[in-house]
C-alpha positions as semicolon CSV with decimal commas, in nm:
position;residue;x (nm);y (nm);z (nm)
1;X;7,680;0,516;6,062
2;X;7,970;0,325;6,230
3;X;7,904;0,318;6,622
4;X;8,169;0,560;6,822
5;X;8,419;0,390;7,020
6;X;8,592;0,549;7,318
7;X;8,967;0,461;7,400
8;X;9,069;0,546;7,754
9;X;9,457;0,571;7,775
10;X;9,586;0,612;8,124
11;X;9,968;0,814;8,093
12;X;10,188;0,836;8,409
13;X;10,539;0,907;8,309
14;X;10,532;0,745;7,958
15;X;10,751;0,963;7,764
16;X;10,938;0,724;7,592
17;X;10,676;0,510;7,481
18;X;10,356;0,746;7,494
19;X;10,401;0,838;7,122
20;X;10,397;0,488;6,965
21;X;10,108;0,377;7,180
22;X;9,868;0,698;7,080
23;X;9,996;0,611;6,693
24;X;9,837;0,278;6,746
25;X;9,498;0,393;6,768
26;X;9,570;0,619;6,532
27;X;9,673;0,325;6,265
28;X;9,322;0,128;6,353
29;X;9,122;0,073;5,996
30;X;8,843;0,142;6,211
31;X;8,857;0,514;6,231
32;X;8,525;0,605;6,418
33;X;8,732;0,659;6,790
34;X;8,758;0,936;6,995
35;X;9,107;0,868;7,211
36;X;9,079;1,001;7,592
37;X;9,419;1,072;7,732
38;X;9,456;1,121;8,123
39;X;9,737;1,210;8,205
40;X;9,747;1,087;8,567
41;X;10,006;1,354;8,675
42;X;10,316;1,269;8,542
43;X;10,646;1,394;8,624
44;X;10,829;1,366;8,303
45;X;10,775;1,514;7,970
46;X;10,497;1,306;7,896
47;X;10,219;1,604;7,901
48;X;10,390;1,835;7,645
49;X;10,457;1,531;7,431
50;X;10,110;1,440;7,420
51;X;10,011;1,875;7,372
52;X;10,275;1,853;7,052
53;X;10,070;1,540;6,964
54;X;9,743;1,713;6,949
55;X;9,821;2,040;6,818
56;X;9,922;1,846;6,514
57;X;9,633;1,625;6,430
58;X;9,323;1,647;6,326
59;X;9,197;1,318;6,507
60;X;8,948;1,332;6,806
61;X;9,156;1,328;7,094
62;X;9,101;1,493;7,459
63;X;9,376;1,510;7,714
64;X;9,243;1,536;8,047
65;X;9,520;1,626;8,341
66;X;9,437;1,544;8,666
67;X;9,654;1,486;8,989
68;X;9,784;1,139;9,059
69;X;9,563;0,885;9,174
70;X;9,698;0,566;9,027
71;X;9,575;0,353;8,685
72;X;9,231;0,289;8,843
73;X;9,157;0,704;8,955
74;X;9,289;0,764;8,582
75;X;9,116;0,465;8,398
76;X;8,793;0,584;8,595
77;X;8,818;0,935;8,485
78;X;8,843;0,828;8,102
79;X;8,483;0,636;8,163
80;X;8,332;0,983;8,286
81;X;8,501;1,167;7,957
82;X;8,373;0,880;7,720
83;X;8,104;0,896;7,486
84;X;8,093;0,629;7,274
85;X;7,889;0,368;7,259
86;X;8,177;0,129;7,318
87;X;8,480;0,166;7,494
88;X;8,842;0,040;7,548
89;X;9,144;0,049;7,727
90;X;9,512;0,074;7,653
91;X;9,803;0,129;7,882
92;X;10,073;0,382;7,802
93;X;10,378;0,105;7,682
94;X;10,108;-0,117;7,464
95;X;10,000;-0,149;7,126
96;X;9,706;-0,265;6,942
97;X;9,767;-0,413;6,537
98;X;9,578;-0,217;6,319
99;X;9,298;-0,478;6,249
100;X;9,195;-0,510;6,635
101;X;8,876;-0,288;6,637
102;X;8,765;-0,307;6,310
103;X;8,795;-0,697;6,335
104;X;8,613;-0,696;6,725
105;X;8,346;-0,493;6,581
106;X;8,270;-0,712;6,293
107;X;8,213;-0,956;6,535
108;X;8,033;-0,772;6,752
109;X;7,796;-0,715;6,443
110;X;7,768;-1,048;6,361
111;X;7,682;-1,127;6,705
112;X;7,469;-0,870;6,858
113;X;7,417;-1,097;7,192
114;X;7,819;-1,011;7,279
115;X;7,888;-0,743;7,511
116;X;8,214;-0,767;7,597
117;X;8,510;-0,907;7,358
118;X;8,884;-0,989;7,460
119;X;9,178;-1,100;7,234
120;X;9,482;-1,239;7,307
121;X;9,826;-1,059;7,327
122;X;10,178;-1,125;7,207
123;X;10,084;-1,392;6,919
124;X;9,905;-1,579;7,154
125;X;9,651;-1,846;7,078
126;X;9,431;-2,111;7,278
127;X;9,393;-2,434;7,241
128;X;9,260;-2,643;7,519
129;X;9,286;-2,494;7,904
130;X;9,151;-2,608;8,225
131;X;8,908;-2,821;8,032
132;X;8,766;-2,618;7,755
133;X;8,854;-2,619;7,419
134;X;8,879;-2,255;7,259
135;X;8,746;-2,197;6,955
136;X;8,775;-1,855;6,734
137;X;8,539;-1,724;6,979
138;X;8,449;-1,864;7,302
139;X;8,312;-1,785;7,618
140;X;8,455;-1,657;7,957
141;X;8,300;-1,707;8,245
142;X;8,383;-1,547;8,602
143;X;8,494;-1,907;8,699
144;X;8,756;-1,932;8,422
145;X;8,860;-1,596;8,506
146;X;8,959;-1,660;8,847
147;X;9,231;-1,950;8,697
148;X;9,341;-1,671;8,432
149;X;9,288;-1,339;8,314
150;X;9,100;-1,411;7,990
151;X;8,996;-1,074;7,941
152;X;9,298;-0,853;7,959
153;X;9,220;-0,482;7,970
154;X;9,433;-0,376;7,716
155;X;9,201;-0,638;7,452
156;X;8,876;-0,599;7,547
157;X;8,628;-0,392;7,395
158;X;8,290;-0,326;7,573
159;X;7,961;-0,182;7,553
160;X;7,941;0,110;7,709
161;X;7,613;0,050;7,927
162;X;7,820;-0,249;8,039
163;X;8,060;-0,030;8,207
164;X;7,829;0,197;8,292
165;X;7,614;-0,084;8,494
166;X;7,922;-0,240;8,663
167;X;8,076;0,061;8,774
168;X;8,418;0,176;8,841
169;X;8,760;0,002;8,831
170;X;8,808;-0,037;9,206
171;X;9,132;0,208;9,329
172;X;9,238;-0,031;9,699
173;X;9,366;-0,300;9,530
174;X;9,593;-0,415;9,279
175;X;9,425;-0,655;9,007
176;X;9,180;-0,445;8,950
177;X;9,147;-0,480;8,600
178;X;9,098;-0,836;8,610
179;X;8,822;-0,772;8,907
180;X;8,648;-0,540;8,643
181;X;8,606;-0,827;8,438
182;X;8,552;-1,081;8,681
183;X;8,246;-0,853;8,761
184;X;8,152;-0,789;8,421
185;X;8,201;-1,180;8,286
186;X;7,962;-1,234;8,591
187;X;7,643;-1,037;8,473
188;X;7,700;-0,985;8,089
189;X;7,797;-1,210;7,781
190;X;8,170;-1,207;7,771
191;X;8,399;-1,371;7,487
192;X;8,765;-1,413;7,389
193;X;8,817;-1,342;7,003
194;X;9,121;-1,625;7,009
195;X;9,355;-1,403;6,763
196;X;9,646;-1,168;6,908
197;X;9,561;-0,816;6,847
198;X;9,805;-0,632;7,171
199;X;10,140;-0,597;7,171
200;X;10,195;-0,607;7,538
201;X;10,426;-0,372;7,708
202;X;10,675;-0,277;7,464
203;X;10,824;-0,635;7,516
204;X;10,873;-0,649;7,844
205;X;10,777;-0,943;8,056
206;X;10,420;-0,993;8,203
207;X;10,549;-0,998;8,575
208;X;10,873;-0,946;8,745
209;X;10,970;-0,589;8,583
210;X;11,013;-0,262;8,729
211;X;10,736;-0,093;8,758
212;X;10,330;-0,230;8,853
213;X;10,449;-0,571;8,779
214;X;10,698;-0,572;8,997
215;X;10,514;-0,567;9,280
216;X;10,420;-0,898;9,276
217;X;10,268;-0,990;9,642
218;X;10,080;-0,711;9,570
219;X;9,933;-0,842;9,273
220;X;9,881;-1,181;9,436
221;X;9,687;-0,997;9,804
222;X;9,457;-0,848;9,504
223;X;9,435;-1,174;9,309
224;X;9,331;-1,315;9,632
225;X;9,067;-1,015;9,695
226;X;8,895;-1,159;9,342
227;X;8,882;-1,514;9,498
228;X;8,716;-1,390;9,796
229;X;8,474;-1,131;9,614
230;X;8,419;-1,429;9,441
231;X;8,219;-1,661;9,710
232;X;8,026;-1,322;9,753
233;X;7,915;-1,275;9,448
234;X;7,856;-1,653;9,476
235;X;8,043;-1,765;9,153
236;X;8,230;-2,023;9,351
237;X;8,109;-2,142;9,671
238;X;8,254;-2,144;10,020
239;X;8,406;-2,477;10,020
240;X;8,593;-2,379;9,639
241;X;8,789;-2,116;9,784
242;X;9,086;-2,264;9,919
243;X;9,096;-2,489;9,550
244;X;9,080;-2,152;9,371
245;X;9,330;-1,956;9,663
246;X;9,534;-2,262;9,672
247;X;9,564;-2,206;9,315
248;X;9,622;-1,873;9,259
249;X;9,966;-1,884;9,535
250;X;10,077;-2,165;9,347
251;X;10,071;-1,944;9,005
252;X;10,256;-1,622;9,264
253;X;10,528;-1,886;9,361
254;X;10,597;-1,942;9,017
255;X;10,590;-1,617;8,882
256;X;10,868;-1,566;9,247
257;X;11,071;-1,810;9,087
258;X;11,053;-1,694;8,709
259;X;11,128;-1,338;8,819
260;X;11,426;-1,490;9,012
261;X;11,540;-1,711;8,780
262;X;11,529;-1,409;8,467
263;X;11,700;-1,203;8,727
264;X;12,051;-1,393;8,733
265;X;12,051;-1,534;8,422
């Protein structure tokens, strides 16, 4: 029997987009998924939607409403209401390509030492970065996380006990979903699957737009939390972290500028 796999989709005032993101999991050729809504108290018609939704399939889904608490509180929640033995994210404007879970858990069958697996978004594909060469599949490492976000939490799919081990998304900080797999990448066997499988946020840019994203200083204090956590967890060392601070500002400036520049063009 196929192995369960749990999709956790956080929902805060998604109304217009809600719809084509739940249809994406329901389009997966891999049809083994139970899909955990949490609808994170939204103030727009985004509950009823998703009600109309369910009352009309015969899929496993489970909306959970709970009061607002942010992506972490809701993301968090989904892990306590999953039980499958693997489990993945999507946010509320994103889309997955029908392949992406039947094609991660191919290769998670073929190779049984993986325990988490990323893709890449947006047609998206590596070549050489920061001095390794990606192949179909390669290997992330904590280090290579702190210089980008390898692991994207709308790609990755994960072993449950992984999760389970590591713990929650942390709820103080923004980043946090790159922390969760700077933390995971750290103590378990985590790849990138080099292929685009995510449609990322119903075309909107990465940074700069209204909304999370916009709040980029924000993103950059909690970027910066990772570089510290970081020398803790003694993946770089003490004299690395104003290289790897120094780099991550550098990569906020330009994202300042890019936002500006978009802006009055």
């Amino acid at each position: 029997m196929t192995p369960l796999v749990s999709v956790v989709i956080p929902v805060y005032n998604a109304q217009s987009t809600i719809i084509q993101t739940i249809q994406s999991v329901i389009n997966q050729t891999y049809t083994n998924i139970e899909l955990i809504l949490i609808d994170d108290g939204s103030k727009d018609n985004s509950n009823s939607i998703m009600k109309d939704y369910i009352a009309n399939s015969d899929r496993n889904i489970k909306l959970v409403t709970k009061e607002n608490g942010g992506v972490s509180s809701a993301r968090n929640r989904g892990i306590d209401e999953a039980t499958g033995e693997f489990i993945a994210f999507l946010d509320s404007d994103d889309e997955w390509l029908p392949e992406k879970i039947a094609t991660q858990m191919t290769v998670f069958r073929e190779n049984p030492n993986i325990d988490c697996l990323g893709t890449n978004m947006n047609q998206e594909v590596h070549k050489k970065m920061f001095g390794v060469q990606f192949e179909r599949l390669t290997k992330i490492t904590p280090r290579l996380m702190l210089l980008k976000n390898f692991l994207c939490i709308q790609t990755t799919l994960t072993k449950k006990a992984v999760i389970d081990d590591i713990g929650y998304f942390y709820t103080d900080q923004d980043n946090e979903d790159s922390n969760m797999m700077i933390r995971v990448a750290n103590k378990y066997n985590s790849y990138l699957l080099n292929e685009p499988f995510v449609l990322y946020g119903n075309g909107k840019p990465v940074y700069g737009h209204s909304g999370l994203n916009s709040r980029l200083w924000e993103m950059e204090k909690g970027e910066l939390k990772n570089v510290s956590m970081a020398v803790r967890m003694k993946i770089i060392r003490p004299i690395e972290y104003p290289l790897f601070a120094g780099f991550s500002l550098l990569k906020y400036y330009r994202r300042v500028l890019v936002t500006f520049f978009r802006r009055i063009c």
